[in-house]
C-alpha positions in Angstrom: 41.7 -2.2 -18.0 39.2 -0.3 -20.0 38.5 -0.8 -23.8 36.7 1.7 -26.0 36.8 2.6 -29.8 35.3 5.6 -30.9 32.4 5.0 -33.2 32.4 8.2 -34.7 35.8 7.0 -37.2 35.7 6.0 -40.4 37.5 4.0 -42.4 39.6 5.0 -45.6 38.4 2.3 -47.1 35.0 1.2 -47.7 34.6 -2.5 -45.5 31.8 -3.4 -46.9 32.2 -3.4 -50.5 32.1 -7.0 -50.2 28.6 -7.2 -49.3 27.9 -6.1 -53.7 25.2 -3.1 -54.2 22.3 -4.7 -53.4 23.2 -6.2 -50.0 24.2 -3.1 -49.1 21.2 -0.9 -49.7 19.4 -2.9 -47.9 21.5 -3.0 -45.1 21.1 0.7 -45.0 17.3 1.2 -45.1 17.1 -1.5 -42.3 17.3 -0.9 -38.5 21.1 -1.4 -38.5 21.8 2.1 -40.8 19.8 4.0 -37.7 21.9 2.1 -35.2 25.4 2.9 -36.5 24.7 6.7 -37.2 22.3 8.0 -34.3 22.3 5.2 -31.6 25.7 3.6 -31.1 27.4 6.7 -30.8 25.0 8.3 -28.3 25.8 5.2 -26.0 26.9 6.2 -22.7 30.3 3.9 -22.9 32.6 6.4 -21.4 30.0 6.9 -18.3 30.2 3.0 -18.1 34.1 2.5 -18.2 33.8 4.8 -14.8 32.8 1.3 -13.0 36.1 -0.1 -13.9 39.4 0.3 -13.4 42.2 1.7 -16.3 44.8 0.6 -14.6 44.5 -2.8 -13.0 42.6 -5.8 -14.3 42.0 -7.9 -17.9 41.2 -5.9 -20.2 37.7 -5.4 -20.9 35.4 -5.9 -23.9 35.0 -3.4 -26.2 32.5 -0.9 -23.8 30.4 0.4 -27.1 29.9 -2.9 -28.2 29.0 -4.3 -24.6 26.2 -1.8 -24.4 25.2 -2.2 -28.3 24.5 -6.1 -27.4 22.6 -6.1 -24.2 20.7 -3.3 -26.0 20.0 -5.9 -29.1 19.4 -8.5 -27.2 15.9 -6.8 -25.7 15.7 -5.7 -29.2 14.9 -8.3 -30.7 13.8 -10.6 -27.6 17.0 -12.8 -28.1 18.4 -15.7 -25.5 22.0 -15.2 -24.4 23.1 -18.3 -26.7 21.1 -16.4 -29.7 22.8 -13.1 -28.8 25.8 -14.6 -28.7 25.7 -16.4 -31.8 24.3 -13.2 -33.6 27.5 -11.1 -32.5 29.5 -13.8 -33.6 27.9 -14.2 -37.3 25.5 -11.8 -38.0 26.6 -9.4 -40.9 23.6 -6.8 -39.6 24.8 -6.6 -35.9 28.4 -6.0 -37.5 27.7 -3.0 -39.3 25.3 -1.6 -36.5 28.1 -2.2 -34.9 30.7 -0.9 -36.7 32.9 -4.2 -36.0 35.0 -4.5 -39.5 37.7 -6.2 -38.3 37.3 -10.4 -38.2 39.1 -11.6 -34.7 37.3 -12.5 -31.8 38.1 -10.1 -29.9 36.1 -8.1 -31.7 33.1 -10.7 -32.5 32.9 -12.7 -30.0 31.5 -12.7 -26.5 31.0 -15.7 -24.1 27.2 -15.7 -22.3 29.4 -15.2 -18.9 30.9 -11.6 -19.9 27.3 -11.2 -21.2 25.3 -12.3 -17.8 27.9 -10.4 -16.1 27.7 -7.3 -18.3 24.3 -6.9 -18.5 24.1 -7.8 -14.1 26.2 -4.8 -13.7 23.7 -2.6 -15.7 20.9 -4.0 -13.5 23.0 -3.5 -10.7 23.5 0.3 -11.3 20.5 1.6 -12.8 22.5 2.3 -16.2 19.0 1.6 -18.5 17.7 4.6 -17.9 20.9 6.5 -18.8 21.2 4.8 -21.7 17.8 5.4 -22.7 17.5 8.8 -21.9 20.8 9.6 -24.0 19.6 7.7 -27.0 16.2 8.7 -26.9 17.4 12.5 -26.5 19.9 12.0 -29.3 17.2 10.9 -32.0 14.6 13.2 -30.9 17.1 16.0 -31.8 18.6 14.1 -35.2 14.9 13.7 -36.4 13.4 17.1 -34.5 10.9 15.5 -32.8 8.0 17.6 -31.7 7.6 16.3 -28.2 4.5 19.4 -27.4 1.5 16.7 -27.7 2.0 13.5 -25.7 -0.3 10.4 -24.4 -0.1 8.5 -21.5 -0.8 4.8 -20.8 0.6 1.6 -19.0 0.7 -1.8 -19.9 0.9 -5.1 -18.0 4.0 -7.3 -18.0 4.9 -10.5 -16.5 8.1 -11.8 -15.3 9.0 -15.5 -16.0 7.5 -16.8 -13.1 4.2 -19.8 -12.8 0.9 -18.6 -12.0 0.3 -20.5 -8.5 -2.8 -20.6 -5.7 -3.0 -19.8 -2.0 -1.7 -23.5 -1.2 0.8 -23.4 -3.5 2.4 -20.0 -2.6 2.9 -21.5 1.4 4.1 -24.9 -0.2 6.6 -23.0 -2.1 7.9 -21.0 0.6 8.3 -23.4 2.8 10.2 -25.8 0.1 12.7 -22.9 -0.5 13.2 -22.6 3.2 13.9 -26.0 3.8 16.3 -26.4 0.9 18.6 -23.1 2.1 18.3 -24.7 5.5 19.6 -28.1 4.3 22.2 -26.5 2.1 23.1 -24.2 5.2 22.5 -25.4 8.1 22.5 -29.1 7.7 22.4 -30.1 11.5 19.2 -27.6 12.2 17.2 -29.6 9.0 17.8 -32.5 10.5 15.8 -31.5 14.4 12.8 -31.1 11.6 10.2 -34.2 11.7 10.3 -36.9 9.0 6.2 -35.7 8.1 6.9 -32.3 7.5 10.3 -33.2 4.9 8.2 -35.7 3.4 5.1 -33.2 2.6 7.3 -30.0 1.0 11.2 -31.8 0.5 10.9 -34.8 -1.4 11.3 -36.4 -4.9 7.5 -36.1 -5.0 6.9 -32.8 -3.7 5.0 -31.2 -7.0 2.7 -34.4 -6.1 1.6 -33.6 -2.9 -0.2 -30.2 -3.5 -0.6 -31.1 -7.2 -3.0 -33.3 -7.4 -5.9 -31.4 -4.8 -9.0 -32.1 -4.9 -11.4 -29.5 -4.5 -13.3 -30.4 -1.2 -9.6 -31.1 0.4 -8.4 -27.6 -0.7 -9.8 -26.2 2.7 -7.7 -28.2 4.8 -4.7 -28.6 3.1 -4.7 -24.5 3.2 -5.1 -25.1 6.9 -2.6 -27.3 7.3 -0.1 -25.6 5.1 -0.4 -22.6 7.6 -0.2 -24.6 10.0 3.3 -25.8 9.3 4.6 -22.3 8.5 3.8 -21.1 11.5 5.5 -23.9 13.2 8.5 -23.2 11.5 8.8 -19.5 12.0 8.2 -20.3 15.7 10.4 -23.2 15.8 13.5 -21.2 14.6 12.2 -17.8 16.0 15.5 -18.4 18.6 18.1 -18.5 16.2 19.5 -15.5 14.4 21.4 -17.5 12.0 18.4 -18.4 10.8 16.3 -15.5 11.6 18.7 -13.7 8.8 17.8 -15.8 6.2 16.2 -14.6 3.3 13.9 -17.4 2.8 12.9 -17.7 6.4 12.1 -13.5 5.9 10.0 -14.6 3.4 8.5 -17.2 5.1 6.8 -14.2 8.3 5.8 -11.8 4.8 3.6 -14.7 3.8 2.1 -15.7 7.3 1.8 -12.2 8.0 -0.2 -11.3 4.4 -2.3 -15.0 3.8 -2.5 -15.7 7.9 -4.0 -14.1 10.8 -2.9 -15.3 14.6 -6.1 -15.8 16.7 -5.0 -16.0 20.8 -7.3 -18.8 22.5 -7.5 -19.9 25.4 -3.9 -19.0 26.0 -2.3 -20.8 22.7 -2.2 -18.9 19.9 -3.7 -20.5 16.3 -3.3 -19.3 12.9 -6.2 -19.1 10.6 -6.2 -18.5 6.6 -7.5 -15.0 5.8 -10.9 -14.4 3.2 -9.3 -13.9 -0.5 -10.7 -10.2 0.0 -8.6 -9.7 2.5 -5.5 -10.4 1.6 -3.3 -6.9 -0.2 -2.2 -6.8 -3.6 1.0 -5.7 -3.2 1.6 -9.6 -1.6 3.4 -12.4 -2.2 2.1 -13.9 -5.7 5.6 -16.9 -5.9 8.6 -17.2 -4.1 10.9 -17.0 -7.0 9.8 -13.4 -7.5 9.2 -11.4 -4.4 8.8 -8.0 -6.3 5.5 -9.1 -8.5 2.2 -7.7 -7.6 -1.6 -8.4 -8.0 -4.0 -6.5 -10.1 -7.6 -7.4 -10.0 -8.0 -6.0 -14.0 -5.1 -8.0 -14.9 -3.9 -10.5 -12.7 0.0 -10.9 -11.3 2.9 -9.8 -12.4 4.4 -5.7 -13.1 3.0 -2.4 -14.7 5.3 -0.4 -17.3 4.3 3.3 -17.9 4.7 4.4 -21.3 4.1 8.5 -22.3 5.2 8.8 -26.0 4.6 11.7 -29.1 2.0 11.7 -31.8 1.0 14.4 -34.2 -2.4 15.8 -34.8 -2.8 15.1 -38.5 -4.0 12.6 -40.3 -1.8 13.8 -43.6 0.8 11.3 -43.5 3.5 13.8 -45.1 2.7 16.3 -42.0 3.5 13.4 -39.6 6.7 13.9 -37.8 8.7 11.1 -35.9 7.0 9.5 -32.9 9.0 8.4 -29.7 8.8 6.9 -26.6 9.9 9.7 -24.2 9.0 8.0 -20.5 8.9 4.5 -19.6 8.6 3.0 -16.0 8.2 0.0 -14.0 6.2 0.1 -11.0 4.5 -2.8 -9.5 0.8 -4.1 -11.0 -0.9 -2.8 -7.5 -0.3 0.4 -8.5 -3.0 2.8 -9.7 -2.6 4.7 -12.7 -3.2 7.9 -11.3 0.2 8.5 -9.5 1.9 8.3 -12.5 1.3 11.2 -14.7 3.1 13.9 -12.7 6.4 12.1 -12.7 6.0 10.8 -16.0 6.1 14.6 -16.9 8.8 15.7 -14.8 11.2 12.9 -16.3 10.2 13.6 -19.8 11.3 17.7 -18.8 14.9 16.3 -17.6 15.5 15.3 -21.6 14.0 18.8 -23.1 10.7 16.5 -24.1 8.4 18.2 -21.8 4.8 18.1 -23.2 2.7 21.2 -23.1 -0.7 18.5 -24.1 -0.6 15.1 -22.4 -3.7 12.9 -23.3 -4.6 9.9 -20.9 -7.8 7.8 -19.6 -9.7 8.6 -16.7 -7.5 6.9 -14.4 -5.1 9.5 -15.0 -7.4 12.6 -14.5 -8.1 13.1 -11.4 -8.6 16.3 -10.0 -5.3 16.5 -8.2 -3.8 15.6 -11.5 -5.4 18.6 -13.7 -4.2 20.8 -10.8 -0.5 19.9 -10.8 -0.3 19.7 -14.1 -1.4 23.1 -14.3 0.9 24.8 -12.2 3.2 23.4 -14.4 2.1 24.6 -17.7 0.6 20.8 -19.2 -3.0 20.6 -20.3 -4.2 17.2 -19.2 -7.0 16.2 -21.2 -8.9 13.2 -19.9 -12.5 12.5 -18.8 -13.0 13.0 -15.6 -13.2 10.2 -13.0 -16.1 8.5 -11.5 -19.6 8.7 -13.2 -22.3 11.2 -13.3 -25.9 10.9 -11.7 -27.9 9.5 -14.9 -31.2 10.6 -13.2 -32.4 14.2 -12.0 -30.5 17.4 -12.6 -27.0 16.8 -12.2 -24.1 20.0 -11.1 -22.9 19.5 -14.8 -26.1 20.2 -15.8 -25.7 23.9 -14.9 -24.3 26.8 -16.6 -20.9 28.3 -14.7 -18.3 31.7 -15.4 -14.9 31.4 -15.1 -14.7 32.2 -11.4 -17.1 29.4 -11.0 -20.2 30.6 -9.8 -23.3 29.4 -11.8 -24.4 31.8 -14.0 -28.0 29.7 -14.6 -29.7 26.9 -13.6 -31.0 24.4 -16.5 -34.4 26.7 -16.6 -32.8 29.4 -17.2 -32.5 31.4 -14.4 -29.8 33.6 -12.6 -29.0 33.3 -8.8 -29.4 36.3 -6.8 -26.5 35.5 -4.8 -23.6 33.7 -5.1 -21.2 33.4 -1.9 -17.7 32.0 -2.3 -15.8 30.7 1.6 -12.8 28.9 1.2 -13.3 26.0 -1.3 -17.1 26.0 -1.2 -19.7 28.1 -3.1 -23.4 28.7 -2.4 -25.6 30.2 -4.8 -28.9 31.6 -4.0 -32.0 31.3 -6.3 -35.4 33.2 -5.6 -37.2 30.9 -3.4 -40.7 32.2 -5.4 -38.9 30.8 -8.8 -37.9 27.6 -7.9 -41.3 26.6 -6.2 -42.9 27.2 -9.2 -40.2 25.3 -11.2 -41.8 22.2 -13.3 -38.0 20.6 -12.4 -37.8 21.5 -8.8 -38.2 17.4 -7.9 -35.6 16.4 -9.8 -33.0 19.8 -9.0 -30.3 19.7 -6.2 -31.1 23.0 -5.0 -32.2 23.0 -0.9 -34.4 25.1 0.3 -33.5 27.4 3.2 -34.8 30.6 5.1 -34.4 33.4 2.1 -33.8 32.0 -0.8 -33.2 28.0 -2.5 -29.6 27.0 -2.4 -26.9 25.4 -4.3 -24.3 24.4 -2.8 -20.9 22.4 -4.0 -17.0 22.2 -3.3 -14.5 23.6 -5.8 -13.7 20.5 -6.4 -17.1 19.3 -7.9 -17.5 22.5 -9.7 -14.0 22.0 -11.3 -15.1 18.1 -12.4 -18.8 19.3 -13.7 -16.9 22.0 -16.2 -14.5 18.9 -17.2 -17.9 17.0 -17.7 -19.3 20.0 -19.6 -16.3 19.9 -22.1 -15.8 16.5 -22.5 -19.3 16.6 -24.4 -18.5 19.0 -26.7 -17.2 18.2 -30.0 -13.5 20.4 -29.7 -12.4 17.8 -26.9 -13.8 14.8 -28.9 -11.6 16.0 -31.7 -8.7 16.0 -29.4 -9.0 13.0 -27.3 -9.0 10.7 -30.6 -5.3 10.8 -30.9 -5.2 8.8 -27.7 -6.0 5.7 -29.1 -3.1 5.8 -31.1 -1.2 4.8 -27.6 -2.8 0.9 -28.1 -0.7 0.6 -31.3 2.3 1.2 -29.3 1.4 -1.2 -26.7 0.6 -3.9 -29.5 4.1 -3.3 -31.6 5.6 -3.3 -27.7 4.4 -7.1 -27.8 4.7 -7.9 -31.1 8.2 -6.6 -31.5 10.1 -7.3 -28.5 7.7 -9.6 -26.4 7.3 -7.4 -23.8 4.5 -9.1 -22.4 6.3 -12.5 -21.2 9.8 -11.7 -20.0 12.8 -14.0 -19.5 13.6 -12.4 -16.5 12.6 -12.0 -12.5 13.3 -9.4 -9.9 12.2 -5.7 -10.3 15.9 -4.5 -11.2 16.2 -7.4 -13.8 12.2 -6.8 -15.2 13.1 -3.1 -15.5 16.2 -3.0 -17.6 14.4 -5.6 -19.7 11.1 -3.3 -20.3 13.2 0.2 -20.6 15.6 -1.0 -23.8 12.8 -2.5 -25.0 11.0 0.7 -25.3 14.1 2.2 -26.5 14.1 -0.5 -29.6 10.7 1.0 -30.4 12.4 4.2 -31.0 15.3 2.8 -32.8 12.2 1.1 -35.1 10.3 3.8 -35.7 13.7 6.0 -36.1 14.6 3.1 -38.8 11.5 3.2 -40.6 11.3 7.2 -40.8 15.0 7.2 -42.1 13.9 5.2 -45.1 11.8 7.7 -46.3 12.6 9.7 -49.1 13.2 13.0 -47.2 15.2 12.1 -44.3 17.1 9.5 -47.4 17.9 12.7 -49.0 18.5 14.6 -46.0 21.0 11.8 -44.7 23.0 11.9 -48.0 23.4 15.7 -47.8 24.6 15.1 -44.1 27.0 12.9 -44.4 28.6 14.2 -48.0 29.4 17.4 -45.8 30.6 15.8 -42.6 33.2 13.6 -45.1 34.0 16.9 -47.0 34.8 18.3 -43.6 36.6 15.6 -42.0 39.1 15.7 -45.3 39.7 19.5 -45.3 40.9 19.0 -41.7 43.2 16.1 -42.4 44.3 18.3 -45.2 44.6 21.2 -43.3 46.1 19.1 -40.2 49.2 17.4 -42.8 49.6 20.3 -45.0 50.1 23.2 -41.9 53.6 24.2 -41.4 55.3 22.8 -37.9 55.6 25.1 -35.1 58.8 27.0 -34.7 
């Protein structure tokens, strides 16, 4: 059964005269004033109730509330007992809420119904709806300019320990031989009494714990040497094949290991630390993490949000988070901006500027962005030559041919086939030339000769502009991006999660984006315009909900 109160009633009565004057103003110039008028009634209940049934089952918990919590909760970076306990007695939840009624029906909800709740939303993906609507719902409450947008990514990390090479086989194998005991009781027990003892015992975080470091190299050894054994040991059996644990075991072998055949036998060997991928195996309790060499193990979360271009704090207009995504911490940067764009178009917050580092703007980046009508301003990637003459150096028309050299002088010829342009200099010119050591022109049967790809004549223009004091002026306004990423932290701990898994990691990171909204929403509401603004709003939206009841009691009944 399916339970859902409109949040858009009012109440004849006033329930929260109770709270005095005082209490109440603040109340509304906090976070909770936003959260009742813009966010809880943008919530996508009624797309939620469609994964239960109205006609059998209990009845569930209020839907708008159920989404209102598990949205709080990565608001404010709660545990389930504190989000519980806040529902229960928390004035400020109430009203964001709109819970005026006292049973507990309405105020209370047990951590199961809020695990389950929230695993159902993991389950199906639902954060991003419910960020998109909300996110769409105050950009158009507050008109939110979304023309001018930057682009960065931060790192996260799941709640998982930091372990080595040794421990990452040590762990595997533990978890294997636990789900085989648990399982497959008889099938533990053909195991030998050495290789229980090392990875299943009461003093299992002894045995790899206390290394020392000229013993590390053959305890690594004989760590692999025991998972291969086991792989090959139950290799026969598909009951065990299926496990996921024992899957788990043949990713590790396969990334940390590499099978030598000698002499007939085959013998596993450890693999160099350069060799082993990023996208591997970092712990056994969370398969999805990655490795970045900047920034060590764990996720990446994309972030793309709005700024303005003034320093006039009056001018300012709201800023949001428009795109957030989760992608693994092996990922490079520069695959992200072209989707981060298309999903900011799906919520009408397209941006026709998008500022990013270097890692975003590569050349395929500035291409595709073109074609779809976004400026991409970034340095270029890579770095310039700092001795000689440099392509950069050289003057160029929009077509791209150089129009003259750093001396001065014109080519005679210019030749454009396919994606590759020569230009011809007179051969008499450049031999006299003071610079014609340090220039990249080559000499050849009529004349000297520059040649370069589109491609490098496209980044040397880039290069060109980027020293110019126009695209200084513009690129400032990405730094702005790092205050985001430090109220991120700050705010809702974004940086050390409570949670594991990709699914789990990326409901977690997406609402807590959203809060950021809701914060910044908050803190723009309390100003004196959109104070007086609100007022007006609501005095006509009561004014019209009366003349209707009026209307609806007063009108004559049909015939």
């Amino acid at each position: 059964m399916i339970k859902i109160n409109n949040p858009g009633e009012r109440d004849i009565f006033d329930q929260w005269a109770f709270l005095g004057p005082k209490r109440k103003k603040a109340l509304k110039k906090s976070w909770a004033e936003v959260f009742r008028l813009e966010v809880l009634p943008k919530l996508p209940a009624y797309d939620f109730s469609l994964l239960f049934s109205d006609r059998t089952g209990r009845p569930t918990k209020e839907l708008f509330t159920v989404l209102g919590v598990i949205l709080l909760q990565q608001m404010h970076d709660l545990t389930d007992e504190e989000t519980v306990n806040q529902l229960s007695f928390n004035t400020q939840w109430h009203y964001a809420l709109n819970i005026s009624e006292e049973s507990d029906s309405a105020k209370y909800m047990c951590p199961r119904t809020l695990w389950e709740m929230r695993d159902l939303v993991v389950r199906t993906g639902f954060e991003k709806c419910l960020f998109e609507r909300v996110t769409a719902g105050l950009a158009k409450a507050f008109k939110v300019i979304a023309s001018a947008q930057r682009l960065d990514s931060i790192h996260v990390k799941s709640n998982m320990r930091k372990i080595g090479r040794i421990g990452i086989l040590a762990s595997t194998i533990r978890k294997f031989l636990v789900n085989l005991k648990r399982h497959h009781s008889e099938l533990y027990q053909n195991i030998s009494d050495d290789l229980k003892k090392r990875y299943h015992s009461d003093k299992k975080d002894n045995c790899f714990g206390l290394i020392k470091p000229s013993d590390t190299t053959r305890k690594l050894q004989e760590s692999a040497d025991d998972l291969f054994h086991l792989i090959n040991f139950f290799s026969t059996n598909a009951d065990v094949c299926g496990m996921t644990t024992y899957k788990c075991m043949q990713r590790v072998l396969s990334e940390q290991c590499e099978i030598i055949e000698e002499e007939g036998s085959k013998i596993v060997l450890p693999r160099k630390p350069k060799e082993i991928p990023s996208d591997s195996l970092q712990n056994p309790s969370d398969e999805d993490a990655s490795y970045s060499g900047h920034k060590g193990q764990g996720y990446q979360v994309q972030i793309m949000e709005t700024y303005s271009e003034t320093d006039d704090p009056e001018k300012k207009t709201l800023s949001l988070i428009t795109h957030v995504e989760l992608e693994q911490a092996s990922c490079h940067d520069s695959a992200a901006l072209i989707p981060a764009v298309e999903k900011a178009s799906a919520i009408d917050m397209k941006p026709e500027k998008l500022l990013a580092d270097s890692a975003y703007g590569s050349d395929e980046n500035v291409k595709q962005a073109e074609i779809i009508k976004v400026e991409v301003i970034s340095p270029a990637m890579g770095k310039e030559k700092t001795e000689g003459i440099v392509l950069s150096d050289f003057g160029f028309d929009a077509k791209g041919h150089v129009e003259s050299c750093p001396a001065g002088h014109s080519p005679e010829k210019a030749k454009l086939k396919k994606e590759f342009f020569s230009q011809g200099f007179c051969s008499t010119t450049c031999s006299n030339c003071p610079m014609i050591e340090k220039c990249p022109v080559k000499k050849g049967s009529k004349h000297h000769y520059l040649r370069y790809s589109a491609k490098e004549m496209r980044l040397a223009k880039r290069r060109q502009n980027e020293k110019t004091d126009q695209f200084r002026d513009q690129y400032r306004w990405r730094a702005g991006v790092e205050a985001t990423m430090s109220k991120l932290d700050r705010k809702t701990g974004i940086k050390k999660l409570r949670y594991r898994g990709f699914a789990r990691v990326r409901l977690a990171v997406v609402l807590k984006a959203l809060a950021i909204n809701i914060f910044r929403a908050a803190a723009a509401l309390s100003t004196p315009f959109f104070t007086i603004l609100t007022t007006i709003f609501v005095f006509f939206k009561e004014l019209f909900r009366i003349i209707i009841r009026f209307w609806y009691f007063c009108s004559p009944e049909p015939v």
